[in-house]
N, C-alpha and C positions, 0 to 999 in steps of 0.2 A: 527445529522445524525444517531448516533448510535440508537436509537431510533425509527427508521423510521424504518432499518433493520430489529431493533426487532420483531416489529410487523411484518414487513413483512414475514419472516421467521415461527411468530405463525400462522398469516393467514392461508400462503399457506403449513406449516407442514412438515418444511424444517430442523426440529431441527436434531442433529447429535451428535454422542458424538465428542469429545475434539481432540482424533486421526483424523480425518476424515476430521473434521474441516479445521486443520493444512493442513492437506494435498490438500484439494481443492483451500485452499488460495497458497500453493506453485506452482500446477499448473498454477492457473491463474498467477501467478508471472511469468513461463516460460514461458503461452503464450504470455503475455506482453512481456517478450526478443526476443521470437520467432520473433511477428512484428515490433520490433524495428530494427532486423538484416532483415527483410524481407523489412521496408520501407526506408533504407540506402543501399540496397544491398551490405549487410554485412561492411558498413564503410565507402562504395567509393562513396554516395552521404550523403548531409547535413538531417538530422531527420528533416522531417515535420509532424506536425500531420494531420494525415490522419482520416479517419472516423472510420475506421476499428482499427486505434492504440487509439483512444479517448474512443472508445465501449472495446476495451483490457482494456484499463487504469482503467476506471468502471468498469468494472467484478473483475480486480484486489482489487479496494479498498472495492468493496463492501464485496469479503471474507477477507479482512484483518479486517472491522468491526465487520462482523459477529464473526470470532476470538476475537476480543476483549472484543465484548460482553457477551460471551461463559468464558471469561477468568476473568470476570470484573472487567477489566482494560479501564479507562475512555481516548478515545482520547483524549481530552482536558486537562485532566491529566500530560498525557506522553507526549503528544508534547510539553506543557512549558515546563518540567524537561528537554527534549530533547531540545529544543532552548538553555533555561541556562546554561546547558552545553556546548554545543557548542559555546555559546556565549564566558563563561568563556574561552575553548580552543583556539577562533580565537583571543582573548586578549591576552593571554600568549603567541603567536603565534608572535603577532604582539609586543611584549616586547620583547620575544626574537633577533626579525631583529633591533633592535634598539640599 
């Protein structure tokens, strides 16, 4: 995936520096909360995805790659690290309650 972005980004001549970056990806993070509170009515119904919070979610991940790529830092990298870890903590987790 990250890859795809890449190019997309040379394509169309979307490159940014490193601040910028960051910051478009936090955005789309808010507006992802934004319609998360907007398709729950702030709690009081259950999260459905909607079209509108699936088209958020994509805009979200797409700057989260773009940052990464920017940063080159491999998704595939950090989410195993991140899985094993967390794996490791839901283990100890679950030794603990024992």
């Amino acid at each position: 995936m990250q890859d795809k972005i890449r190019e997309f980004v040379r394509i169309y001549g979307l490159e940014t520096d490193l601040p910028s970056r960051y910051i478009d990806f936090s955005a789309e993070a808010g507006q992802l909360g934004k319609q998360i509170l907007f398709c729950t009515d702030y709690g009081n119904r259950p999260l459905e995805a909607s079209e509108e919070l699936c088209d958020q979610a994509g805009d979200t991940l797409f700057a989260l790659l773009a940052l990464l790529n920017d940063l080159n830092i491999s998704e595939k990298e950090i989410l195993e690290k991140t899985m094993a870890r967390y794996e490791a903590r839901m283990k100890q987790l679950l030794n603990e309650k024992e």
